[in-house]
N, C-alpha and C positions, 0 to 999 in steps of 0.2 A: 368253200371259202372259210366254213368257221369263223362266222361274224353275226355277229346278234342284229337283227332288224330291229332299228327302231324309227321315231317320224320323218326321222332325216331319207327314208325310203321314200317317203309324199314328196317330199322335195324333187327327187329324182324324179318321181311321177310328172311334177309339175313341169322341171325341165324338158322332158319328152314332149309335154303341151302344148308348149311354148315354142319348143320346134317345128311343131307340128303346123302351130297358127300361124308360123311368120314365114315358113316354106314350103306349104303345101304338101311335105312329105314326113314321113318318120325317118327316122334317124338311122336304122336298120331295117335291110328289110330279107326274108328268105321263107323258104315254105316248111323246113324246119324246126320246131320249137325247139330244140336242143340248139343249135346254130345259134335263133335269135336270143338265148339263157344266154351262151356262152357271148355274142355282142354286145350286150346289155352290162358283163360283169365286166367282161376284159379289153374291149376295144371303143377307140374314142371314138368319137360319132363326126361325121363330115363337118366341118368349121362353117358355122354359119357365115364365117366374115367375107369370102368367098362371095357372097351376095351384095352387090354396091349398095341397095336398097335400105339392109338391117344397119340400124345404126352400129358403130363397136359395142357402145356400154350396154345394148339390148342381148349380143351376140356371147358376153363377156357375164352377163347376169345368167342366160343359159347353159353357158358351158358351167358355171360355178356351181350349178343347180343339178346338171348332171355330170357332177366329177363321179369316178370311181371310189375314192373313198369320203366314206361320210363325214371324217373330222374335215376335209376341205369343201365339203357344201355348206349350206349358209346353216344356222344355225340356230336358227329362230323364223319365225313366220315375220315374227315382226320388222326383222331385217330385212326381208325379201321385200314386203311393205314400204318402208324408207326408201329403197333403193328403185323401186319402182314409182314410189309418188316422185321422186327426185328426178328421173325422164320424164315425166307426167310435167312436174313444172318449168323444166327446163324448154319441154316443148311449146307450153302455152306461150311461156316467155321470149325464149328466141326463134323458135320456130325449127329450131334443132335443138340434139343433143349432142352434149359437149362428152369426152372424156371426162371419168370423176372415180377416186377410189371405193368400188364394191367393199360394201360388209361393215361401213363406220360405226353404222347404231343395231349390230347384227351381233348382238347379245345375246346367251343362250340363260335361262332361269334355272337353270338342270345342272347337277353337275355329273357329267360322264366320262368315267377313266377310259381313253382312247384304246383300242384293242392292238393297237401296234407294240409289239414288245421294243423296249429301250434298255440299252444297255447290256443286250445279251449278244452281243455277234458272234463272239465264239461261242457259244452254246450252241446259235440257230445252224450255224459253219457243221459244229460235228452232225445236228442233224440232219442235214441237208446232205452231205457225207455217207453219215449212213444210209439215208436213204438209195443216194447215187449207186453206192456198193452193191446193194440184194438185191434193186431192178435190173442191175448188168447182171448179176447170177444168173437171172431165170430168159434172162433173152434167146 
C-alpha cells in the first residue's frame, strides 16, 4: 500500500472492537492470514445497519472508524469521545438515539499532509500505463 502507519491505525483497531462488541462477530473471517491482510486493507466489512438492534449513529461511528483510508477515520481520540458521550446522552435522555452529524468536535492537533497525490492524474494515467504495458509483456 505505501502508506505510513500512524494512530489513526488504533482507530481502525478500535472499530474492529466495536464490531465485535455489538455483533458478536469480526468483521472478517478466514483461516488465511494473507486473505484476512488483504480483508482488512481492501474490503468493506458487512454493514452493521443490517442489524435492527444497532442504532444507525452507533453503526455510522463504526464504519467511520474502520474506513479504508485514514484521512476519512476520525481524527482525534477526542472526537471519537464527543461522538460517543453524545449516544451516551442522548440515550439517558430519550432513551434512544437520534441521528446527528459524526466528527463536529473531531479536531485533529497534528498537522498531517494526506498521502493521496492531488493533482497529478496525468502523471499517475502514464503510470498506471506503463505499468499495464510490461505486465502484458511477460504474461
Amino acid at each position: 500500500m505505501n502508506r505510513a502507519i500512524d494512530y489513526r491505525t488504533d482507530f481502525y483497531s478500535l472499530g474492529v472492537t466495536f464490531y465485535k462488541l455489538l455483533t458478536g462477530e469480526v468483521p472478517f473471517r478466514g483461516d488465511d492470514a494473507l486473505a484476512l491482510i488483504h480483508c482488512h486493507i481492501a474490503k468493506q466489512p458487512p454493514f452493521l445497519c443490517d442489524r435492527e438492534e444497532i442504532p444507525q449513529v452507533l453503526c455510522d461511528v463504526v464504519m467511520k472508524l474502520m474506513a479504508k483510508n485514514a484521512e476519512d477515520r476520525y481524527q482525534s481520540a477526542y472526537g471519537i469521545q464527543a461522538d460517543l458521550e453524545q449516544c451516551l446522552h442522548q440515550l439517558q435522555i430519550n432513551g434512544k438515539i437520534d441521528v446527528f452529524a459524526l466528527g463536529s468536535q473531531d479536531v485533529s492537533d497534528r498537522f498531517i499532509i494526506p498521502q493521496k497525490l492531488y493533482g497529478r492524474e496525468a502523471e499517475l494515467e502514464t503510470l498506471l500505463a506503463a505499468f499495464d504495458r510490461i505486465t502484458n509483456e511477460y504474461k
